[in-house]
VOGU-3710 file (C-alpha; in Angstrom, 3 decimals, decimal comma):
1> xxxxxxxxxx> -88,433/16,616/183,707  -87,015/15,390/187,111  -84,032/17,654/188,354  -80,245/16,757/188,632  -79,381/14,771/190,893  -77,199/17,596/192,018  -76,420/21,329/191,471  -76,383/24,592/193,081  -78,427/28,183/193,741  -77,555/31,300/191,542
11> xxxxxxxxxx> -76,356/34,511/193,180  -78,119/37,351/193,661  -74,880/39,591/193,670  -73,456/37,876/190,615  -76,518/37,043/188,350  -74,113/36,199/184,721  -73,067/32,621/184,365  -71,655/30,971/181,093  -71,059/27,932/179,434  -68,161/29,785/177,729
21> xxxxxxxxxx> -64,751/27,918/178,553  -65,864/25,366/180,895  -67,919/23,992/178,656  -64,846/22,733/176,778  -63,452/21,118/180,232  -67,281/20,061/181,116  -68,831/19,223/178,247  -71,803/16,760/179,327  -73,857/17,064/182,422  -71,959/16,769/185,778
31> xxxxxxxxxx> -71,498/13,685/187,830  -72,914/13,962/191,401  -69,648/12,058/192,446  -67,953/15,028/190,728  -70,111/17,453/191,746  -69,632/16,628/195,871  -65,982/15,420/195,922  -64,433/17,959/193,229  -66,492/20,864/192,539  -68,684/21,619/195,736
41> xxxxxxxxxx> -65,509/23,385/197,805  -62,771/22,147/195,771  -62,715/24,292/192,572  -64,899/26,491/194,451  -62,288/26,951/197,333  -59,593/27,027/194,616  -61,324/29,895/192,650  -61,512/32,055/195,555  -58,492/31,495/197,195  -56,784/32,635/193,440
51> xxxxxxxxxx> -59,055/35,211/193,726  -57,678/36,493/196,789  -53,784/35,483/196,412  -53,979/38,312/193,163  -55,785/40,740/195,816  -58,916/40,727/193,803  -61,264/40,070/196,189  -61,288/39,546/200,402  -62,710/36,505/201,581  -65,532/38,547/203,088
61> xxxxxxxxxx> -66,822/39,679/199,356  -68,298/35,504/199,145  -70,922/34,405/200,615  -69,959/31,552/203,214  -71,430/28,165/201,622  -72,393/28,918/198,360  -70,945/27,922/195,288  -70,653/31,540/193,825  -67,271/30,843/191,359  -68,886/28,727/189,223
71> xxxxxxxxxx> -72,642/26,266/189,775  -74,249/23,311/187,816  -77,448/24,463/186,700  -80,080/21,969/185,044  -76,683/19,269/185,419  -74,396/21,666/183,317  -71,274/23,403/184,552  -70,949/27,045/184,360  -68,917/29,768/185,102  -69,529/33,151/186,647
81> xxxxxxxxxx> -69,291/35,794/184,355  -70,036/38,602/187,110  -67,000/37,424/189,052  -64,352/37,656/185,874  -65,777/40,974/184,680  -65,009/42,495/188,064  -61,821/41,306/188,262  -61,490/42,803/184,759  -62,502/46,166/185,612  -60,853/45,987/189,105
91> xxxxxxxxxx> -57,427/44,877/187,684  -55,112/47,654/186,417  -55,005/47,900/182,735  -57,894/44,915/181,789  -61,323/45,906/181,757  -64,542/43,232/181,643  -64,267/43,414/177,690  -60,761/42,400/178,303  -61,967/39,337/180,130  -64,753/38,294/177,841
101> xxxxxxxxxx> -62,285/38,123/175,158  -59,564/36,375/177,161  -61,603/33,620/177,866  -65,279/33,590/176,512  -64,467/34,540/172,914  -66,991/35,699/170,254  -69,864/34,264/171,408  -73,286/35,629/170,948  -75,451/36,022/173,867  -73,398/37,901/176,359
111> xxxxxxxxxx> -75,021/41,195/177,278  -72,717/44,268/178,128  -70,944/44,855/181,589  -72,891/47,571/183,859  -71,094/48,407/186,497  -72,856/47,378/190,175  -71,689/48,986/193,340  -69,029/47,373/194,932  -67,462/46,361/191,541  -64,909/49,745/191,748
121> xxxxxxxxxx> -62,552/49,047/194,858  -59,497/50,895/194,666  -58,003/49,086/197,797  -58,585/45,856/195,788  -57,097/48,073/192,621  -53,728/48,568/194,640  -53,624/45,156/195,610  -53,881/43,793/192,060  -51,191/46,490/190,977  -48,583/45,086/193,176
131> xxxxxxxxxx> -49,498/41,679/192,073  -49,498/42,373/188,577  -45,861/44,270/188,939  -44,582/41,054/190,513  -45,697/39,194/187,082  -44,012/41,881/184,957  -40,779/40,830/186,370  -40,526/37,652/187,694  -38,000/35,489/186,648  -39,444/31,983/187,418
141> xxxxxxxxxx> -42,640/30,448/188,765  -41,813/27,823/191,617  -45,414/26,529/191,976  -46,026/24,767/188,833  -42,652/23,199/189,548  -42,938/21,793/193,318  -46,800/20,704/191,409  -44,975/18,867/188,347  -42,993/17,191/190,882  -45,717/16,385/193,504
151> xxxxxxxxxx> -48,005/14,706/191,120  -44,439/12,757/189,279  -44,243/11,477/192,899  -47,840/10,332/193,130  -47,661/8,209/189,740  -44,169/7,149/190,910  -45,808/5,440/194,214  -49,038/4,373/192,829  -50,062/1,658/194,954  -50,910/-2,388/193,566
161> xxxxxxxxxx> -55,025/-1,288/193,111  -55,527/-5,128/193,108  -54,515/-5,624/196,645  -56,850/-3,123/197,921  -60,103/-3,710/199,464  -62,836/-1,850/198,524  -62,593/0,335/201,134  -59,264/1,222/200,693  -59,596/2,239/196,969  -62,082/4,551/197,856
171> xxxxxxxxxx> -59,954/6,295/201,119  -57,528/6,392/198,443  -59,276/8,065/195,632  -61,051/10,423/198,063  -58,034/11,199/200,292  -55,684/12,092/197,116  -58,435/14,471/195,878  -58,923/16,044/199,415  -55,435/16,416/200,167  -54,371/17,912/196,791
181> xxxxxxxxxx> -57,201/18,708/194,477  -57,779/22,402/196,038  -54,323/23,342/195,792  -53,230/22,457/193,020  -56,237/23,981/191,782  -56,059/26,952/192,963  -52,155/26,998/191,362  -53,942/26,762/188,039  -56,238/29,479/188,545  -54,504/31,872/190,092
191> xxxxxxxxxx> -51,031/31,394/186,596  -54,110/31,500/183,950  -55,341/34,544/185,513  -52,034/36,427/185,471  -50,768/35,249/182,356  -54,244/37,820/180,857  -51,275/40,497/182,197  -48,350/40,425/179,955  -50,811/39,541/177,123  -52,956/42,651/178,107
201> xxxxxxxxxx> -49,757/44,380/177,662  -48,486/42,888/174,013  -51,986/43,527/172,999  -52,264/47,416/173,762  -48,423/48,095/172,095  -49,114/46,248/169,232  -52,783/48,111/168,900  -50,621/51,138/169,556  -48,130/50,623/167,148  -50,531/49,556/164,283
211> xxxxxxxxxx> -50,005/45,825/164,420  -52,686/43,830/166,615  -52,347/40,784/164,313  -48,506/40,552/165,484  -50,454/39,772/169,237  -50,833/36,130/169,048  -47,366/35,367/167,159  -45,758/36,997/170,319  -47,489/34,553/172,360  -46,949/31,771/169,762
221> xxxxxxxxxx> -44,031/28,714/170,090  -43,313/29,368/173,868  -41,673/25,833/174,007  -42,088/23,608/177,013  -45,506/23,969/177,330  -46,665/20,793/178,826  -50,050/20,455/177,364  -48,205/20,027/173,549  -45,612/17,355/174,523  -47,839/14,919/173,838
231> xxxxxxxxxx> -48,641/15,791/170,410  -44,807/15,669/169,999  -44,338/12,314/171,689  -47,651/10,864/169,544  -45,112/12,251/166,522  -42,229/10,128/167,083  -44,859/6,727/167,355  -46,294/8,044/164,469  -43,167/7,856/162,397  -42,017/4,445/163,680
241> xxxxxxxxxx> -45,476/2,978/162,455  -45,253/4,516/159,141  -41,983/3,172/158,876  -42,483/-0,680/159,523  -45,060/-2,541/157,145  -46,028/-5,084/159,759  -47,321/-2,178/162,441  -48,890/-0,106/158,778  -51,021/-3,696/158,573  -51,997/-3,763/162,139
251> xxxxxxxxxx> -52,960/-0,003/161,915  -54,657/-0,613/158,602  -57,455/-2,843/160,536  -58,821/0,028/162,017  -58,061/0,881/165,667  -60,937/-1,307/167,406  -59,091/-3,627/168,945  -55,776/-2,409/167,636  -54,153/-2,163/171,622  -54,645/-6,112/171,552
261> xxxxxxxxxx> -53,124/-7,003/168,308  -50,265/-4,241/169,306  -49,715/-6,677/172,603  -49,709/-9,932/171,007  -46,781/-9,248/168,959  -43,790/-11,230/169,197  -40,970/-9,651/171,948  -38,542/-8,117/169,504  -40,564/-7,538/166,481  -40,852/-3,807/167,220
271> xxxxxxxxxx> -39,789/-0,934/170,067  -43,170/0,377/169,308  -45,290/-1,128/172,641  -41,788/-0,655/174,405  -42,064/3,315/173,751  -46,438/3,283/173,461  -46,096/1,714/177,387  -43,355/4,987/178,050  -45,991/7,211/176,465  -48,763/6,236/178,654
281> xxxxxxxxxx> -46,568/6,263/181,784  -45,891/9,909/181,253  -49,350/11,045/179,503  -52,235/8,586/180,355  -54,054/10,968/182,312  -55,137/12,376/179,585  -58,520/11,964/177,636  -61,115/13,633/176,147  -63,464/15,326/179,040  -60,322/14,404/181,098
291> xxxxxxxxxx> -61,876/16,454/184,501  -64,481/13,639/184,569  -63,318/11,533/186,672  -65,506/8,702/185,366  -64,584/9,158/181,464  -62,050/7,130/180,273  -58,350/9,128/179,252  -55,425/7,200/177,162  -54,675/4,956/180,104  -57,259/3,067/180,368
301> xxxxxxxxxx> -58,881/3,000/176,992  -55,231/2,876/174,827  -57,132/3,184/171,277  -58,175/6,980/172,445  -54,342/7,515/171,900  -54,099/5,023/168,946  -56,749/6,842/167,067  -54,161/10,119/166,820  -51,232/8,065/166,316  -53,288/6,792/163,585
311> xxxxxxxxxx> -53,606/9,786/162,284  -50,412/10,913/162,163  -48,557/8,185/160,715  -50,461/9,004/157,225  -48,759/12,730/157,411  -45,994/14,082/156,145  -42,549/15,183/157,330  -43,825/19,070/156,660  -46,183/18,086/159,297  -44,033/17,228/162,244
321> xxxxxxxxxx> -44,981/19,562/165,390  -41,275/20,413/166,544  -40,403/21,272/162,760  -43,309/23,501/162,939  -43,162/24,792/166,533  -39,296/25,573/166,085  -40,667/28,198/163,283  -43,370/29,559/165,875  -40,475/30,377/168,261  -38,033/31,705/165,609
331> xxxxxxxxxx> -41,149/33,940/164,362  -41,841/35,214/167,559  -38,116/35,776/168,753  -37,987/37,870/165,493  -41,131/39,890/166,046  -39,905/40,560/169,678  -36,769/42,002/168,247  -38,634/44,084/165,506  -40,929/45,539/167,850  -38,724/46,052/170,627
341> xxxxxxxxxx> -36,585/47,977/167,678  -39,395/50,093/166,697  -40,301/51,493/170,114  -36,344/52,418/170,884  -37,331/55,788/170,655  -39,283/55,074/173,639  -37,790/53,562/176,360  -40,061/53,006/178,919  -42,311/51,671/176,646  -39,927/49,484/174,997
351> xxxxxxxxxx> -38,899/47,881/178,738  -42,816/47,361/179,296  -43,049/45,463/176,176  -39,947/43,353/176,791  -41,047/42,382/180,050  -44,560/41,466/178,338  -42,562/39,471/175,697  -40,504/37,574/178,295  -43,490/37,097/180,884  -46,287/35,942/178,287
361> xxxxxxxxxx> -43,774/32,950/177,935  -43,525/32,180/181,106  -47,074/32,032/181,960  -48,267/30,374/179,066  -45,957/27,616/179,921  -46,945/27,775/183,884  -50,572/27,462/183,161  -50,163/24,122/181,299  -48,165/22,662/183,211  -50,230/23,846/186,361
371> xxxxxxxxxx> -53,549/22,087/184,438  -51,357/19,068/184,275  -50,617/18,815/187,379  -54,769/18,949/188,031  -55,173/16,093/185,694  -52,210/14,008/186,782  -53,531/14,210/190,356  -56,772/13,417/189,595  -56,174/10,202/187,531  -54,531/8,605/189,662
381> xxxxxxxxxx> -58,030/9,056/191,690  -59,293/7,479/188,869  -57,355/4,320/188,658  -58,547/3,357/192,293  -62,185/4,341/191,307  -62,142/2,396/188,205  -60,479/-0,818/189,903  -63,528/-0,910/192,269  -65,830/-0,195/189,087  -64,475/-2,970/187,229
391> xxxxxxxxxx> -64,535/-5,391/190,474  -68,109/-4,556/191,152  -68,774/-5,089/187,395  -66,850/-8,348/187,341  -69,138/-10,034/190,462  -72,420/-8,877/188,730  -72,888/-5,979/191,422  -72,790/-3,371/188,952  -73,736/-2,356/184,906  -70,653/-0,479/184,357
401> xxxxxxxxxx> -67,416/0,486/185,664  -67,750/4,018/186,298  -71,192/3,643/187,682  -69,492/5,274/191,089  -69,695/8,725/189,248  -73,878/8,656/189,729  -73,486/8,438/193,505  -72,519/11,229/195,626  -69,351/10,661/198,331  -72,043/10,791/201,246
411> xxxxxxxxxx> -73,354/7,721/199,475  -70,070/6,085/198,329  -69,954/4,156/201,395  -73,103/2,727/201,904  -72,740/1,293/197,997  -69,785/-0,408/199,115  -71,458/-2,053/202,038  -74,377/-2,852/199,869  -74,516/-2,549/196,002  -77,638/-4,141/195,035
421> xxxxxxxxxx> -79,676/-1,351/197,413  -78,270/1,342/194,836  -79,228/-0,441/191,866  -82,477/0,869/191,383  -80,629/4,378/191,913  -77,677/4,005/189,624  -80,409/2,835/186,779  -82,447/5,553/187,520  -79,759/8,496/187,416  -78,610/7,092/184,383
431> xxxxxxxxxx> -81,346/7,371/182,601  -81,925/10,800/183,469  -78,754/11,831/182,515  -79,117/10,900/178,839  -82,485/13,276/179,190  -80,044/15,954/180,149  -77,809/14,794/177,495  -80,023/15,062/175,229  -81,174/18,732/175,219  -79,076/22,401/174,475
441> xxxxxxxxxx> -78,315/24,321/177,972  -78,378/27,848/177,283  -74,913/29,332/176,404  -75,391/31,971/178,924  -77,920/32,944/181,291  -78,892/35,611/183,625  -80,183/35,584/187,460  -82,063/32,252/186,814  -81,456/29,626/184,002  -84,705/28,765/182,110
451> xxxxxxxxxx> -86,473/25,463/182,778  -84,932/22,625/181,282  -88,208/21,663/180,051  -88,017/24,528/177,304  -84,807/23,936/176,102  -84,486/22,553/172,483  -83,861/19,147/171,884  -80,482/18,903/170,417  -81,960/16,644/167,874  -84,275/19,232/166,538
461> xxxxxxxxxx> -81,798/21,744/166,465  -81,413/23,391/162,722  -78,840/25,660/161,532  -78,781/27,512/158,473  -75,861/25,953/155,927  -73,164/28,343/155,035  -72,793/29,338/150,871  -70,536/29,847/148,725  -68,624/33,509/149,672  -69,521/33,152/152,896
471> xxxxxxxxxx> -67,051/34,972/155,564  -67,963/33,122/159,459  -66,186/35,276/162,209  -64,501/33,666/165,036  -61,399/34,742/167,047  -57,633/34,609/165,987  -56,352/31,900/167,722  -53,045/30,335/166,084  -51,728/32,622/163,606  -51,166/31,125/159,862
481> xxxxxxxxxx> -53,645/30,877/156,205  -54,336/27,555/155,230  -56,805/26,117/152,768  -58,619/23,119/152,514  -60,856/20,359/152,752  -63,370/20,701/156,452  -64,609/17,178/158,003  -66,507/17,405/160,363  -65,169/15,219/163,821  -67,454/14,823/166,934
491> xxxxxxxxxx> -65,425/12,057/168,496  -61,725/12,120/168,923  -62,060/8,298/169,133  -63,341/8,166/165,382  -60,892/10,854/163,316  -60,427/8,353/160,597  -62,137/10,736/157,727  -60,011/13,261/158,590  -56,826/13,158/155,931  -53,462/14,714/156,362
501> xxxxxxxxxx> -54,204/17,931/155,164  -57,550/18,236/155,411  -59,392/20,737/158,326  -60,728/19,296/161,180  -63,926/21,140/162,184  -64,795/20,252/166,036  -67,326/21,031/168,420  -64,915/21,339/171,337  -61,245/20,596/171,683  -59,548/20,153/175,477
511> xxxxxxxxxx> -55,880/19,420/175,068  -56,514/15,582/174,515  -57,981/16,820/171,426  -55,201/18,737/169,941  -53,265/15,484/168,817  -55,843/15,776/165,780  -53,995/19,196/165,365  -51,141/17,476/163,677  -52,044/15,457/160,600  -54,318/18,283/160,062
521> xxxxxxxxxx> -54,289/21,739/157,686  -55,822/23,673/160,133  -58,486/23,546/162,941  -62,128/25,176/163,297  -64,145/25,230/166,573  -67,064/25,773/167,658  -66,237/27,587/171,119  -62,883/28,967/172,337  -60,765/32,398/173,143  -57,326/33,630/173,010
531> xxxxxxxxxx> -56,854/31,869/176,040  -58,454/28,258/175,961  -56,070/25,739/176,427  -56,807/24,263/172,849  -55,437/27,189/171,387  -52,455/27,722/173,533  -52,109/24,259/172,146  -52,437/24,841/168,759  -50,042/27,743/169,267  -46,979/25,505/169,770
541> xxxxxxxxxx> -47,830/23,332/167,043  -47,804/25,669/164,703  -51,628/24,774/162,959  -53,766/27,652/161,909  -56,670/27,849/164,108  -59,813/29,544/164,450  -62,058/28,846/167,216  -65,438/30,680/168,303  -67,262/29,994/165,160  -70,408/29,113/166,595
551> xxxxxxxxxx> -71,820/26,239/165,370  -69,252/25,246/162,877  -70,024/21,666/163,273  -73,621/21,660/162,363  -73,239/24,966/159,528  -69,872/23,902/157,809  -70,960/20,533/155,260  -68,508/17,630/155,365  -66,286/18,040/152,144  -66,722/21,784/151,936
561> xxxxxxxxxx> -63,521/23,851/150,823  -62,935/26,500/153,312  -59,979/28,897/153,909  -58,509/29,603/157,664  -57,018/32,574/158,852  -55,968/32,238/162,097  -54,632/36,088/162,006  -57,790/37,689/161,459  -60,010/34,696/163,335  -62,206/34,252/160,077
571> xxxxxxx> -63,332/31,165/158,105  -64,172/31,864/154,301  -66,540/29,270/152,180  -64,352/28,545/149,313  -67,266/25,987/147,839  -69,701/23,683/149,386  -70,217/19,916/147,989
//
């Protein structure tokens, strides 16, 4: 088997890389347009500039030129294990099982942390300590702010694509992900890592007091978290369709080709397509796989959005997200109180879990909106990049519009002076993606990844089915017991089996999944940890969710009856069809 087009070397000094969370963000083999432009010293420079903002790490500790934060190996992204566990044990209070919980949940594969030299650095230690105080009390984080208003600006200005020339749209593209990418980047990173603090602290008072399930409930309805107002604005559509029997009939057809019927109706007939053009104003960027540049989001391919509207109109009023979310926040406001009540015998410990209470908040909600800015910047990269896909497609030059993504930027260029000369190239690549496609990466691997050549076929894959009685173990992610029907849903552009009610059982779920959340009981997935974004997600919407149950999707039968407990993080086989 040929390599990827593109990728880079492993590292000596930090041999542990995993598919664990980035797989949910990366979930298909990486784009060599992606790969130079984004990831090369973009979300590499990002990752160690957080690094070194939380005094984790000096410059000096990375080696100059090599991707060491996270790689593409055999065309899949990964993370660097190594790297978090360090700043696990190096960060006052966490430790590197800390981390792999955080962030890589119950997965199997991982071996245990051994400490290297150079891991322990108590100058690093002190650094971390004053950075973590700062988090403890806090009042407000600017950054995700002046980034929420940045990227506004961007969409607010977005330039007539049409009038550009080729060249222009891709200066354009590139220059916006040059000139902001890193930073805003490194924003993200640098909030998701802190916000482990004040929910390293909840975690060891509730331990202490006898109460670890009461963790994720204080972390649970934080309100104007950015990632969930979508769900919430899908809601409102939702209702107005259900409402009027001309929009139930259009609905009714199925959503292929549903944006087109929408448009043709008569001005007047409904403020459906007047509020559906609002929504994708404010939330387009988003998509499933909605880092790719090249995959499509709800801007540009509508029905992604329609399908979860679709969805939702069928529910009930017991299902609406801000009924729901309103009775995460009042839970947690109560448990705050409780707790704080309980340790007012201890003062100091009772301010340290206050501060937790009110700094969790504030983090979970500044690491959304952080990733939101990311995606907001970067789709409006995508619009030009698409424009020249679709012109290039148009005039015969090209197969498909994102057939940019299988060039690298050094080669952008040339393929605009001279398609048919990439042709051959573009075919080629794509063909050797689907190999890629095709077979399982290893979850995690250490020093150097296996050969592709002996990895299974994902085809040939087999998985034993779960029984009757059977208990799967996965991590608590939203808190809540539900019980019901599973279906199984691989594509967030097909959800149509999945009833109100019913469990949706998914492989992977980014934010643009979590609209799904809504019309259903409760959620199972295959990957995840306390602090995915799915779950933080899932969190404000109030749905029971378990993720981390590895290979849920392929061990859970369509139609079986299952019971989720997003307190304890288990999944118990009621009966199988």
């Amino acid at each position: 088997m040929d390599p990827w087009v593109v990728g880079s070397d492993p590292s000596e000094r930090f041999p542990l890389w995993t598919r664990a969370n980035v797989g949910e963000v990366f979930p298909d083999p990486v784009q060599p347009l992606t790969f130079t432009l984004m990831m090369r010293e973009g979300v590499e420079g990002a990752f160690r500039d957080a690094f070194v903002d939380m005094g984790a790490f000096t410059h000096d500790e990375f080696t100059e030129g090599k991707m060491e934060m996270l790689g593409v190996f055999g065309s899949y992204c990964y993370l660097n294990a190594s790297l978090f566990r360090i700043f696990g044990e190096r960060a006052p209070g966490l430790s590197a099982q800390d981390i792999d919980a955080l962030f890589f949940g119950a997965q199997p594969g991982i071996p245990a942390y051994e400490e290297q030299p150079g891991d322990a650095n108590p100058e690093r230690s002190a650094a971390i300590g004053e950075v973590f105080q700062w988090v403890m009390t806090t009042e407000t984080l600017e950054a995700p702010l002046a980034g929420e208003k940045l990227v506004n600006g961007l969409r607010d200005k977005r330039p007539n694509h049409s009038s550009m020339t080729n060249e222009e749209l891709w200066s354009y593209s590139k220059d916006l992900l040059l000139t902001y990418f890193r930073g805003l980047f490194k924003e993200h990173i640098f909030v998701t890592f802190l916000s482990t603090v004040p929910v390293g602290a909840l975690t060891q008072i509730c331990e202490a007091i006898g109460r670890p399930e009461d963790t994720m409930k204080l972390i649970s309805g934080v309100g104007d978290v950015e990632s969930a107002a979508p769900s919430q604005a899908m809601w409102e559509l939702g209702r107005i369709v259900a409402a009027d029997p001309d929009l139930v009939d259009l609905f009714d057809q199925g959503t292929s080709g549903l944006y087109e019927r929408l448009i043709a109706l008569p001005d007047g007939s409904s403020n459906f397509m007047l509020l559906f053009d609002k929504f994708l104003y404010e939330y387009g960027a988003r998509g499933p796989n909605e880092w790719e540049p090249s995959k499509n989001t709800w801007e540009t391919q509508p029905e992604l959005a329609l399908a979860a509207i679709d969805r939702m109109r069928l529910a009930g009023e017991d299902a609406n997200p801000k009924i729901k979310g309103a009775a995460m926040t009042a839970n947690r406001e109560r448990l705050t109180s409780e707790i704080a009540e309980i340790l007012s015998g201890d003062p100091e410990t009772q301010g340290m879990f206050l501060a937790a209470a009110r700094s969790a908040v504030l983090f979970q909600a500044g690491r959304e909106r952080t990733k939101t800015n990311c995606i907001k910047s970067e789709h409006e990269s995508r619009l030009a990049m698409f424009t020249l896909g679709r012109r290039f497609v148009d005039d015969g030059l090209a197969e498909d519009v994102s057939d940019f993504a299988l060039l690298t930027s050094e080669e952008i260029d040339e393929w605009i002076k001279d398609p048919a000369a990439f042709k051959d190239v573009i075919s080629s690549r794509r063909s050797l993606q689907v190999e890629y496609a095709e077979i399982t990466e290893p979850f995690v691997f250490h020093g150097i990844q296996p050969d592709p050549s002996e990895w299974v076929r994902r085809d040939t894959a087999t998985v034993d089915l779960v029984k009757a009685g059977d208990v799967l173990q996965g991590f608590p992610g939203c808190p809540g017991t539900v019980t019901g029907i599973a279906r199984i849903i691989t594509d967030p552009m097909n959800p149509r089996a999945l009833a109100p009610g019913e469990i949706l059982v998914a492989p992977l779920t980014d934010p643009s999944w979590t609209p799904l959340f809504v019309a259903a009981g409760g959620v199972i997935v295959n990957v995840g940890a306390a602090q995915s974004h799915s779950i933080i997600v899932s969190r404000e919407l109030g749905i029971p969710c378990v993720p981390s149950v590895t290979n849920a999707t392929l061990s859970i039968p369509d139609g079986a009856e299952v019971t989720v407990d997003g307190d304890t993080g288990t999944v118990t086989i009621n009966s199988v069809p």
